[in-house]
C-alpha positions in Angstrom: 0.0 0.0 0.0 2.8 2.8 1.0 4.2 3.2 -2.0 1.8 5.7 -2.7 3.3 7.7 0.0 6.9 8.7 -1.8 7.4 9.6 -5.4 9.7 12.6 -6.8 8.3 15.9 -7.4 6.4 16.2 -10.4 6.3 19.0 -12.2 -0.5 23.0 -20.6 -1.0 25.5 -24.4 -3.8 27.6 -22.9 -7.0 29.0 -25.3 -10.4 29.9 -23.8 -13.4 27.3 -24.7 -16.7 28.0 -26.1 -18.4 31.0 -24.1 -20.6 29.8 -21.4 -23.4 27.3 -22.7 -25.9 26.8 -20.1 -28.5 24.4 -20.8 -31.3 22.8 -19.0 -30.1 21.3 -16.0 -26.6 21.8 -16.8 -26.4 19.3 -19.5 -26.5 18.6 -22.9 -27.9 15.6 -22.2 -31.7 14.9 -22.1 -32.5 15.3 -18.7 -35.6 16.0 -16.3 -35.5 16.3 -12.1 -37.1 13.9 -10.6 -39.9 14.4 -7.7 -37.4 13.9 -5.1 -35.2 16.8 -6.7 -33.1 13.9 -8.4 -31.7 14.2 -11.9 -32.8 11.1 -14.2 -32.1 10.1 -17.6 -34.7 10.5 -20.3 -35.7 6.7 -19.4 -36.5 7.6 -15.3 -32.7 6.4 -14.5 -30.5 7.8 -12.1 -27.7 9.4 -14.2 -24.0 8.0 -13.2 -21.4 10.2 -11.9 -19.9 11.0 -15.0 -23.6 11.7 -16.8 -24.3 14.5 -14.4 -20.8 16.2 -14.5 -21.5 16.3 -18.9 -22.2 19.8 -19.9 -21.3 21.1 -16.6 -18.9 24.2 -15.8 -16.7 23.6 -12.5 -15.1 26.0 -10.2 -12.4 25.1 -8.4 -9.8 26.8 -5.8 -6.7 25.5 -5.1 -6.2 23.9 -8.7 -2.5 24.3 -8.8 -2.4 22.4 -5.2 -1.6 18.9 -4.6 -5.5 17.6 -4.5 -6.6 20.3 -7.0 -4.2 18.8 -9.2 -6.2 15.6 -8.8 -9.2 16.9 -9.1 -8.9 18.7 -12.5 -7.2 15.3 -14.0 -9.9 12.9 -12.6 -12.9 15.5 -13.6 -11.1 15.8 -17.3 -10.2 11.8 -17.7 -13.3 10.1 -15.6 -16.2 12.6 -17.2 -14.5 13.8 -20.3 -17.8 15.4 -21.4 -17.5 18.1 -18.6 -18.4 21.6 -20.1 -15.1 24.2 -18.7 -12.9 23.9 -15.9 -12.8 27.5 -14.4 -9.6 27.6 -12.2 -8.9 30.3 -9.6 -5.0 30.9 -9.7 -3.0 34.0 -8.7 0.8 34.9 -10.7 3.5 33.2 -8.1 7.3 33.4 -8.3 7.1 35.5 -11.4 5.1 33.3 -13.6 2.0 34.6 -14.9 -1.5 32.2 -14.0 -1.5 31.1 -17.5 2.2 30.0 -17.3 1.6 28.3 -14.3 -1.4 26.7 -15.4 0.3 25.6 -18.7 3.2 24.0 -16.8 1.0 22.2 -14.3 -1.0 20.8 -17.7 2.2 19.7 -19.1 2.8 17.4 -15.4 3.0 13.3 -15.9 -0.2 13.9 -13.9 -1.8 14.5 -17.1 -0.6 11.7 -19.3 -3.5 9.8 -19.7 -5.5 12.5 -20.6 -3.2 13.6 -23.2 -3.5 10.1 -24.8 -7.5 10.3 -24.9 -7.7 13.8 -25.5 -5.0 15.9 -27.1 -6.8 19.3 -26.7 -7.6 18.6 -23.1 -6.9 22.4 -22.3 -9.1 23.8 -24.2 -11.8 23.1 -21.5 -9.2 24.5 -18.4 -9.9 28.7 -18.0 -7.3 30.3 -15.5 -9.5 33.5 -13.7 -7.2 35.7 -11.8 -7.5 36.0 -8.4 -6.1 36.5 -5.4 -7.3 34.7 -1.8 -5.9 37.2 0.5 -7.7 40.4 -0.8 -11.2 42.0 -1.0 -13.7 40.0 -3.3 -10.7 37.5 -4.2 -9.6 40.2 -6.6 -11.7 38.6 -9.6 -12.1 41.1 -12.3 -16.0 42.2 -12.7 -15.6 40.8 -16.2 -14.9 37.2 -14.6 -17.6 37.7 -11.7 -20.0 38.2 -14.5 -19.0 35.0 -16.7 -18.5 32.9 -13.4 -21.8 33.9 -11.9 -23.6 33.3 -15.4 -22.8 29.7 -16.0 -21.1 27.8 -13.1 -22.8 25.0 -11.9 -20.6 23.1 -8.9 -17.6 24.6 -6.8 -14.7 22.6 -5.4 -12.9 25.2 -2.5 -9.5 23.0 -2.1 -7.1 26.1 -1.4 -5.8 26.5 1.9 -2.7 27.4 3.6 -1.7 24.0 5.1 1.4 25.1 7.4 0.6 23.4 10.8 2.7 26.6 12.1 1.0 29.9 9.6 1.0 32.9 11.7 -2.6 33.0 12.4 -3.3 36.0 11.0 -2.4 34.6 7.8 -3.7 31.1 8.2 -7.3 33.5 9.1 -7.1 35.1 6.0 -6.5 32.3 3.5 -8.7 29.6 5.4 -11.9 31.2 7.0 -12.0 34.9 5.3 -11.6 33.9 1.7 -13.6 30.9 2.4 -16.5 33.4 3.5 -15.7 35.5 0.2 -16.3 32.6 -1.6 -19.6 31.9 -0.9 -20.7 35.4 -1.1 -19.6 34.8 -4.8 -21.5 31.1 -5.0 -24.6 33.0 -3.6 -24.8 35.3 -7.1 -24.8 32.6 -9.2 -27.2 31.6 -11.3 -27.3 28.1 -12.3 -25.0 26.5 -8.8 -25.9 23.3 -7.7 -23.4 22.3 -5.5 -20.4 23.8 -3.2 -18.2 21.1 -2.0 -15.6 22.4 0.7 -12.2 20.7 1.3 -11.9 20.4 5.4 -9.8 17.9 7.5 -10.6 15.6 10.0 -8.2 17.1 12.3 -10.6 20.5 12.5 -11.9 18.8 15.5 -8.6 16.9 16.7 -9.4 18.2 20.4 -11.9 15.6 20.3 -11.6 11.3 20.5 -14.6 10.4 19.0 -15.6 12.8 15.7 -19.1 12.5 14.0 -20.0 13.7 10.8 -21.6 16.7 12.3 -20.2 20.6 12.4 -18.9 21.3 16.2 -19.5 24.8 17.6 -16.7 26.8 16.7 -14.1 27.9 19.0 -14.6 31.1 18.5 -17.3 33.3 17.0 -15.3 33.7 13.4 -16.2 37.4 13.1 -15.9 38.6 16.4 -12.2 37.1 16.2 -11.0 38.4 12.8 -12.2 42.1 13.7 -10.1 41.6 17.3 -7.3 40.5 15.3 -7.4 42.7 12.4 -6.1 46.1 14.6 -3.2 43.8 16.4 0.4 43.6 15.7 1.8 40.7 14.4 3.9 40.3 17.2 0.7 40.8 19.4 -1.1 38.2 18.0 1.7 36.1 18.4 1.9 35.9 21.6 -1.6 35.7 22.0 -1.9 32.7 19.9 -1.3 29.8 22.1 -4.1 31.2 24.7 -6.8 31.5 21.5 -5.8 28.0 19.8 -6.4 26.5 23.5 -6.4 22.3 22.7 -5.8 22.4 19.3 -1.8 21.7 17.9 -1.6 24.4 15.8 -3.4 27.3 13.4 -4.4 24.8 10.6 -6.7 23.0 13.1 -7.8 25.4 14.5 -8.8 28.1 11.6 -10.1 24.5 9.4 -12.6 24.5 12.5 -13.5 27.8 12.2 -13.9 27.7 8.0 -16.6 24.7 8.7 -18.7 26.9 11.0 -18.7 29.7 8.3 -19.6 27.1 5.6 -22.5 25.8 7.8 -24.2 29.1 8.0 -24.7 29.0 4.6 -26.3 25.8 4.2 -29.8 27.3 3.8 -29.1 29.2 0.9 -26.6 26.8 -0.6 -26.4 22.8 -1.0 -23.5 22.5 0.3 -20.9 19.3 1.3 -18.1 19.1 3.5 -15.3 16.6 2.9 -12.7 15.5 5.7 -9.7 13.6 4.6 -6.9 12.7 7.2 -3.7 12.8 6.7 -3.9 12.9 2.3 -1.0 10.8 0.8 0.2 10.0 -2.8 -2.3 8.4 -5.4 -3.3 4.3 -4.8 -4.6 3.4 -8.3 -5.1 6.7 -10.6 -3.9 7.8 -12.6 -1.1 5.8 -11.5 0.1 4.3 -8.4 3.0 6.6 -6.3 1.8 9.9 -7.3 2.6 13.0 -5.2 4.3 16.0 -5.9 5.2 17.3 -2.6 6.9 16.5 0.7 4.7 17.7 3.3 4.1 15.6 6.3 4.3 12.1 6.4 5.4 12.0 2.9 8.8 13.9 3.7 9.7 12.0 6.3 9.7 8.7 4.6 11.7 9.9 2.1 14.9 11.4 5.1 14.0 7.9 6.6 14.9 6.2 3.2 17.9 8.7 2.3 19.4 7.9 5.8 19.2 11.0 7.2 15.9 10.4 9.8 17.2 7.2 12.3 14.8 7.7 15.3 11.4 9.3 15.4 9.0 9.7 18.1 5.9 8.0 18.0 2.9 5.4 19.6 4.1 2.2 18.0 0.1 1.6 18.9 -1.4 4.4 17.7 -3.5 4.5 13.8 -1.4 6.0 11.2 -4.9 7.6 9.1 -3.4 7.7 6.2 -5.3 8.2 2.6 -4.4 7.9 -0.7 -5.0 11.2 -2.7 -7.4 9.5 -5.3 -9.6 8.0 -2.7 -10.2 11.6 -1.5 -10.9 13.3 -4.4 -13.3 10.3 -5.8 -15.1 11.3 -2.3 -15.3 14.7 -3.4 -16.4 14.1 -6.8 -19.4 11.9 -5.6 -20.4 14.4 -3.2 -21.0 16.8 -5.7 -22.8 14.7 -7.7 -25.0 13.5 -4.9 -24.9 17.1 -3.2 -26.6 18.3 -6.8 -28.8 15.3 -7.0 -30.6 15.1 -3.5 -30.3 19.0 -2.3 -30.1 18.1 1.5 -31.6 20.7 3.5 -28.3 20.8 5.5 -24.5 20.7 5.0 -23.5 17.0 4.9 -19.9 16.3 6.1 -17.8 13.1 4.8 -15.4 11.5 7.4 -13.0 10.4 4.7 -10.4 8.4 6.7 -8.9 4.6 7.0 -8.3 3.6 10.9 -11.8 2.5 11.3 -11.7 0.1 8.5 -8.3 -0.6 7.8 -5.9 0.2 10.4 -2.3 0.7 10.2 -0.1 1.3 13.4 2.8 3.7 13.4 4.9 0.5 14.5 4.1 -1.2 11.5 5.2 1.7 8.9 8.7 1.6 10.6 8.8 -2.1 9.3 7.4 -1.7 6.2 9.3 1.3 5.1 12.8 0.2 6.0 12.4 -2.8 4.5 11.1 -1.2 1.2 13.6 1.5 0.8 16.4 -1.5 1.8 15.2 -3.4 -1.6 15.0 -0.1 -3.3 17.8 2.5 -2.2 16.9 5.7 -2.9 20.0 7.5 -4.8 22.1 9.7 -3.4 21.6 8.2 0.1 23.4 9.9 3.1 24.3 6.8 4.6 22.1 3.2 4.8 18.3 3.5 6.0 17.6 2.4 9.5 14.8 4.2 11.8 13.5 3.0 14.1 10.1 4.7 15.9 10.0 5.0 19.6 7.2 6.5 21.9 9.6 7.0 24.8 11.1 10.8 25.4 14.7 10.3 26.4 15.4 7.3 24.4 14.0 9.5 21.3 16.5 12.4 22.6 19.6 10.0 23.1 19.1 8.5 19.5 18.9 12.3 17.7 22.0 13.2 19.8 23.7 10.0 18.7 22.4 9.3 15.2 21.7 13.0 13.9 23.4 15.9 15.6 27.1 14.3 16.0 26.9 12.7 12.3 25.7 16.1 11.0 28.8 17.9 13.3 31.6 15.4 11.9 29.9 16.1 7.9 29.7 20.0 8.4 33.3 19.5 9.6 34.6 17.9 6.4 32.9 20.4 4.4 34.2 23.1 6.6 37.9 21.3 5.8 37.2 20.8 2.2 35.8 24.6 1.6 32.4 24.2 1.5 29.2 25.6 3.4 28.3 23.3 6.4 24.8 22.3 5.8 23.8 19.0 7.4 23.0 20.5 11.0 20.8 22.9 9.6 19.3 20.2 7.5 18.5 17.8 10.8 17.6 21.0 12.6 14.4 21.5 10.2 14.0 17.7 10.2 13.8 17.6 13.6 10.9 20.8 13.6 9.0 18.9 10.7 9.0 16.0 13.0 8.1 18.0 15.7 5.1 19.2 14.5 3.7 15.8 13.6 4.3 14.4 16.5 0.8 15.7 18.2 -1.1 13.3 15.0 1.4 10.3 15.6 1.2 9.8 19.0 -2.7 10.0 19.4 -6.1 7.8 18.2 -9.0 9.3 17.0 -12.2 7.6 16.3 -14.1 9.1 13.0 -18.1 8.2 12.3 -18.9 7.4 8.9 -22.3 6.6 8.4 -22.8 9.8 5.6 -19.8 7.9 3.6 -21.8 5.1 4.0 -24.7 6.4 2.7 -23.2 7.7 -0.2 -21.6 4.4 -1.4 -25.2 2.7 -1.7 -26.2 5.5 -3.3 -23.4 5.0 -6.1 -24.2 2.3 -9.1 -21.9 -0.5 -9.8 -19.7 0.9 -12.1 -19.1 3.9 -9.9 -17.9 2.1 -7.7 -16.2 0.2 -9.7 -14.5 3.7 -11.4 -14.3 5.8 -8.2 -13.7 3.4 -5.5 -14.5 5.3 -2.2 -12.8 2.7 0.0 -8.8 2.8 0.4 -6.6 -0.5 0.0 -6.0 -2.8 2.7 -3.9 -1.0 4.7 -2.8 -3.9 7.2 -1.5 -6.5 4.0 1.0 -4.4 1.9 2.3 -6.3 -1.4 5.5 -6.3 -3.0 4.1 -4.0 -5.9 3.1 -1.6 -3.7 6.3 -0.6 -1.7 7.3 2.9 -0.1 9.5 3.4 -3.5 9.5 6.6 -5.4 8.8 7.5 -9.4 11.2 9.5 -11.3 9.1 12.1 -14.0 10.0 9.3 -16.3 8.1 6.7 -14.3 11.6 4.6 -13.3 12.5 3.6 -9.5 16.0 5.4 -8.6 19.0 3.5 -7.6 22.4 4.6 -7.5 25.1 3.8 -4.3 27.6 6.5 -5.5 28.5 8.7 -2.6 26.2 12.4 -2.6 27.7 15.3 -2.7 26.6 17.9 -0.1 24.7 20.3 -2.7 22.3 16.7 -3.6 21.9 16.1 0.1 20.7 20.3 0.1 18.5 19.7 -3.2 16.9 16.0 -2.1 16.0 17.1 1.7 15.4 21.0 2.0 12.1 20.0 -0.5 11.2 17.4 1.7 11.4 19.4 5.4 9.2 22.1 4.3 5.8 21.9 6.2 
């Protein structure tokens, strides 16, 4: 099962579609609702997932993201008669939106849409915007088209740092969240908003339903306190507002769901709650990811040598879930959000430990002994972690097997001319660690009854196309080990001895949370 949790970073000709065509219930198919609000076929049939996203236009956030990137390949390969993608992206790092859509497009991601459809992009429309200002700085010109024809919204963006000054981590996850639906509220023709949570907004809690807790804080009443505060106020005020939550993310995810909510009676709205999101399982190919957030980045320092001792329960659930499985969640939520029009927001528990767990204890096992049958090149020295719940023992073994390793390397290059590195490198290993540790040492037990109920809702083949159910997390085979994919597909080997800039290239990437 794990090797969908390491693979290398992976990295489109861009020509606005048809203008908007909105037709009679969003399709060009013959279609009628039903009694019940249902969308059937001309012959009284339910319509699959893939009949009811034909003709449709989608808006999603967060399309350049790691599950955005997901999203807009399953939506264009699994219901390739989808009307337009509209995708909210803002210039970064000096590229324009359409050069960093057009690079994301040209992604191995992508490959199998290529091969069925060559002029895939046609359908993908980049809008400007901007999360962090007024009105998500969308021009009127792209309000008007956007309110005039969408029919579902996917909100995926989010700042995911578990440590985002909160400030920040306010404006990108609960005030352009709230902007967002004051744009879904002008439109004409939406069905659906489907909003990307996690199941850690409620982590101060054991047992999680599929309901939406009372907020922490009253959302408004906070950001105006905040909004005439110092930065350095409000950091030091932080730890007192987050209370028994680990960090901003949790805490501000929280606070996003309780905005969401209050808009349930003018919207049809659907919350999804993944855990802790790994690389793809099946599609569009096994070992996908192109980051090294989390879990992910600290499989691959454990397989380069550099992580030897991590604290953890050997005992506790590891909720770990591949990326696909979420976004075919998300994908059948809209549909069925569209369909059946529930009177309130329903939220989807999308996580593994109460049907197939995995123990922390057991991914030291199964990761060594994968990366030991597939070295990762330019290893710092031979993999060998080992995962330990107890406090000193955990100190003795980062004194031992990180800090005096990374003295005696920064030395040589100190000798040899060159910038000591490898204690700053364990230093931010050891803070990414850090800041996992709260999830790994910890249970939590997640209700999933509306998951449930969506899967008998699905027909045969989609479930057979968009599996909402994860592997077998407890019975790992030999095809799917923790090894990672080169852009051309190929598992990296090589024993040749790195050279400090490598080590700086392969784990800086990897540490940044």
């Amino acid at each position: 099962m794990f090797r969908f949790w390491v693979a290398n970073l992976q990295p489109t000709r861009i020509s606005y579609p048809r203008s908007c065509i909105v037709k009679a219930g969003g399709t060009g198919r013959a279609t009628q609702m039903g009694k019940t609000g249902e969308e059937t076929g001309a012959d009284g049939s339910m319509v699959s997932i893939a009949d009811y996203y034909a003709g449709k236009n989608v808006l999603i956030t967060g399309a350049t993201g790691f599950m955005g990137k997901v999203l807009v390949e399953k939506l264009l390969r699994s219901c390739p008669e989808v009307q337009t993608l509209y995708l909210l992206v803002r210039p970064k790092a000096g590229q324009s939106m359409h050069e960093r859509v057009s690079d994301m497009m040209k992604c191995k991601l992508f490959d199998r849409v290529r091969e069925d459809n060559p002029d895939f992009h046609q359908k993908i429309v980049p809008i400007s915007s901007e999360l962090t200002q007024p009105a998500l700085a969308i021009s009127p010109e792209d309000v008007e088209r956007l309110t005039s024809c969408v029919n579902i919204i996917f909100h995926c963006a989010a700042t995911i740092r578990f440590d985002e000054p909160l400030k920040h981590a306010l404006q990108l996850n609960v005030m352009a969240t709230q902007q967002l639906l004051n744009l879904a509220q002008q439109m004409h023709h939406l069905q659906a908003f489907i909003h990307i949570s996690t199941a850690y907004a409620n982590c101060n809690r054991r047992h999680i339903d599929e309901i939406i807790y009372p907020p922490p804080v009253e959302p408004k009443k906070l950001i105006d306190s905040l909004e005439w505060m110092e930065d350095s106020i409000v950091r030091d005020i932080t730890p007192r507002l987050i209370g028994d939550r680990p960090n901003t993310y949790t805490y501000t995810k929280a606070l996003a769901e309780c905005v969401v909510q209050r808009e349930s009676s003018k919207l049809s709205i659907g919350i999804i709650r993944p855990s802790i999101v790994g690389a793809s399982w099946q599609e569009p190919f096994p070992g996908w990811i192109d980051n090294f957030n989390g879990p992910s980045g600290v499989f691959i320092a454990a397989g380069k040598g550099i992580l030897r001792t991590m604290r953890a329960n050997n005992d506790a659930v590891a909720d770990l879930i591949p990326v696909d499985v979420v976004i075919n969640l998300t994908l059948a939520a809209g549909w069925y959000t569209a369909v059946h029009r529930p009177k309130a927001a329903l939220v989807y528990n999308c996580t593994t430990g109460g049907i197939n767990p995995f123990h922390w204890g057991e991914i030291e096992h199964h990761v060594m002994s994968s990366f030991k049958r597939n070295p990762l090149e330019q290893a710092f020295r031979r993999p060998n972690a080992n995962i330990t719940s107890n406090y000193l023992m955990n100190q003795y073994w980062i004194l031992v097997s990180h800090k005096f390793p990374a003295l005696i390397y920064d030395l040589y290059l100190r000798l040899s001319g060159q910038k000591p590195q490898m204690m700053r490198i364990f230093n931010r290993l050891h803070k990414a660690i850090g800041l996992l540790e709260y999830f790994s040492s910890q249970d939590w037990e997640w209700n999933s009854e509306n998951m449930n109920m969506l899967m008998s809702h699905l027909s045969p083949e989609d479930r057979k196309t968009s599996p909402l159910r994860p592997p077998a997390a407890h019975n790992p085979t030999p095809q799917q080990d923790l090894t990672p994919q080169t852009s051309s597909g190929t598992q990296p080997h090589s024993s040749t001895k790195p050279h400090p800039s490598d080590l700086q290239r392969h784990t800086t990437p990897l540490l940044n949370q």
